[in-house]
C-alpha positions, -999 to 999 in steps of 0.1 A, spaced: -687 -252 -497 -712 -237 -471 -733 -204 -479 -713 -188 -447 -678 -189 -470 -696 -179 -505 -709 -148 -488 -677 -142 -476 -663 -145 -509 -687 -124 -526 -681 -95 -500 -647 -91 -501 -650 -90 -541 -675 -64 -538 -653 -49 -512 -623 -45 -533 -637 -40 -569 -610 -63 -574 -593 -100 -579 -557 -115 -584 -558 -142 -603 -537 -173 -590 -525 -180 -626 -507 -152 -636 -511 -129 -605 -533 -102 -630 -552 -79 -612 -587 -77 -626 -613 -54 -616 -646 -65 -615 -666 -40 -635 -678 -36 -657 -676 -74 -665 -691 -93 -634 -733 -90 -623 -733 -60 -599 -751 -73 -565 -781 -62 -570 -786 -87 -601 -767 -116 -584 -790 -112 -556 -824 -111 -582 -801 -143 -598 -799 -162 -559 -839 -154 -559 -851 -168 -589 -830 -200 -584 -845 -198 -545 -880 -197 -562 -878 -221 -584 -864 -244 -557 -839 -253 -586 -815 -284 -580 -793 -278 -613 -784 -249 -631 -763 -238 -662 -749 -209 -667 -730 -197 -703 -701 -172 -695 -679 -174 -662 -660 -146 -663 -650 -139 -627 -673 -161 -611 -697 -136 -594 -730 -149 -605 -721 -181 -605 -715 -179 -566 -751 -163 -565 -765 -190 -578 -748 -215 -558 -759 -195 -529 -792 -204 -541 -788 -236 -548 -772 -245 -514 -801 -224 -494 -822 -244 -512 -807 -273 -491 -810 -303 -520 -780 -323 -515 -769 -333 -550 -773 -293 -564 -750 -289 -592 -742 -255 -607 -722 -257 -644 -706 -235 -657 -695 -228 -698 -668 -207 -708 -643 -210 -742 -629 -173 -729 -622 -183 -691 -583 -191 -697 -575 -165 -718 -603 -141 -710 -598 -143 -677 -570 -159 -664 -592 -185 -652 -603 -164 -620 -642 -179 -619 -624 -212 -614 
């Protein structure tokens, strides 16, 4: 994925508040579970800083932070960056959306 189509992504979630999930076709909204920008974008920074190449992240949920920090990671422009993810709740919880 290029940072072109996560920013993309992220826009038209903070666009619409919103997200179907592809599982069940559930409409979620966003808050107040998901990182507001402003956090994700302090989130994209501090990986950015650290000129990180691996991250883990506990909690999903709707996948907003985690495209943050995969932002980062692919400004950061290291080749094998890997972002993982942990979440017992993300089926159930979530209807498995931050997939």
């Amino acid at each position: 994925m290029d940072r072109a189509r996560v920013e993309d992504v992220m826009t038209r979630l903070f666009e619409s508040g919103t997200v179907v999930a592809r599982r069940d076709g559930k409409l979620h909204r966003l808050s107040p579970v998901s990182v507001p920008p402003r956090e994700g974008e302090v989130l994209r920074a501090w990986v950015r800083r650290e000129d990180a190449t691996s991250t883990i992240e506990v909690g999903l949920g709707y996948g907003i932070s985690a495209l943050f920090i995969c932002d980062g990671l692919l400004a950061n422009g290291h080749p094998s960056a890997r972002h993982v993810a942990l979440d017992p709740n993300q089926l159930e919880g979530f209807s498995d959306v931050g997939l």
